[in-house]
C-alpha positions in Angstrom: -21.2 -26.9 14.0 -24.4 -25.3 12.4 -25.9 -25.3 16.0 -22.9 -23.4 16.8 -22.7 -20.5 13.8 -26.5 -20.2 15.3 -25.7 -19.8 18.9 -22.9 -17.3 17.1 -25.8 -15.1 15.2 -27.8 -15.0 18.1 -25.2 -13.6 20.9 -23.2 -11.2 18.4 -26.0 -10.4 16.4 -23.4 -11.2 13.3 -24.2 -13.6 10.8 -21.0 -15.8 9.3 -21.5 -15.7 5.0 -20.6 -19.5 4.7 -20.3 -18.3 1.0 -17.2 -16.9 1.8 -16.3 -19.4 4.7 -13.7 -22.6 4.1 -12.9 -25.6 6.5 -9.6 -26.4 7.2 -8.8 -29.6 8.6 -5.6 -31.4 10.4 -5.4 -35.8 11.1 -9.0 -35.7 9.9 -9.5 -38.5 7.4 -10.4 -37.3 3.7 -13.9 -39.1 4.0 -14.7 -37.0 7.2 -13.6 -34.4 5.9 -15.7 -34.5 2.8 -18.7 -35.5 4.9 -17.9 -31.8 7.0 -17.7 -30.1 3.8 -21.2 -31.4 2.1 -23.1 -30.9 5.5 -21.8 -27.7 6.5 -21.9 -26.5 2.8 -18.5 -25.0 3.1 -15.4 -25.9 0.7 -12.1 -27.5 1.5 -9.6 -24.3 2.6 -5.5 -25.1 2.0 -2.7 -23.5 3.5 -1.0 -20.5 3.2 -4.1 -18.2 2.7 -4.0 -14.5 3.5 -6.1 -13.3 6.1 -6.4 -8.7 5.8 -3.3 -9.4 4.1 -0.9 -11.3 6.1 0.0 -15.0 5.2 -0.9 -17.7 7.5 0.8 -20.9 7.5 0.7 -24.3 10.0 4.9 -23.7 8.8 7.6 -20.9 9.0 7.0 -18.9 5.4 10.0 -18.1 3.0 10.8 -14.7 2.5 9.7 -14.8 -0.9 6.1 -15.3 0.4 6.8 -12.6 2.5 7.8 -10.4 -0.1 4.7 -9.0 -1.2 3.5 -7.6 2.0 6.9 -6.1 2.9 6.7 -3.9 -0.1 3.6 -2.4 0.1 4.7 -1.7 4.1 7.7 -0.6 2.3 5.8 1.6 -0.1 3.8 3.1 2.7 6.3 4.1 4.7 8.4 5.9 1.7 4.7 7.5 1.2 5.5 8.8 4.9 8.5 10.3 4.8 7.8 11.9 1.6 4.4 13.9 3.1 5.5 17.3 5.0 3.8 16.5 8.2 2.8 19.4 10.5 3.7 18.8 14.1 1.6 21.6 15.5 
C-alpha cells in the first residue's frame, strides 16, 4: 500500500497527508488489521464518518443522522429566497 500512495504522488503530483488518513476495514481479522494500521502508520477509521459533509455509512442512515445536513440545506435555501436576485 505505501508502494501505491507512491505510485499515487508520482502520477498526480498530489501527496496523501496520512496524518489525516484512516483505514477502514471489512472480514479482516483484528490482528491484520492492527498489523495494517502500525505499518501504514494510519489509525483504525469507524463508520458513519462525514466526508465534505455528507454521512457515509456501509447501512441506510436514520433521519436523525440526516438531520443536520438537511438544515443547513434548509437554511441555505431560505438564505435564497430571501436575496432579491436580479435576473438581467
Amino acid at each position: 500500500m505505501q508502494q501505491k500512495f507512491h505510485q499515487f504522488t508520482l502520477v498526480s503530483g498530489l501527496q496523501a497527508n496520512l496524518s489525516k488518513s484512516e483505514a477502514y476495514f471489512g472480514g479482516v481479522p483484528t490482528e491484520g488489521r492492527q498489523q495494517i494500521l502500525k505499518l501504514l502508520g494510519l489509525s483504525n477509521g469507524e463508520l458513519p464518518f462525514k466526508y465534505l459533509g455528507v454521512p457515509l455509512s456501509t447501512k441506510k442512515l436514520s433521519v436523525l443522522q440526516w438531520q443536520p445536513l438537511i438544515d443547513k440545506m434548509t437554511a441555505k435555501i431560505t438564505s435564497w429566497n430571501a436575496k432579491t436576485l436580479s435576473y438581467a
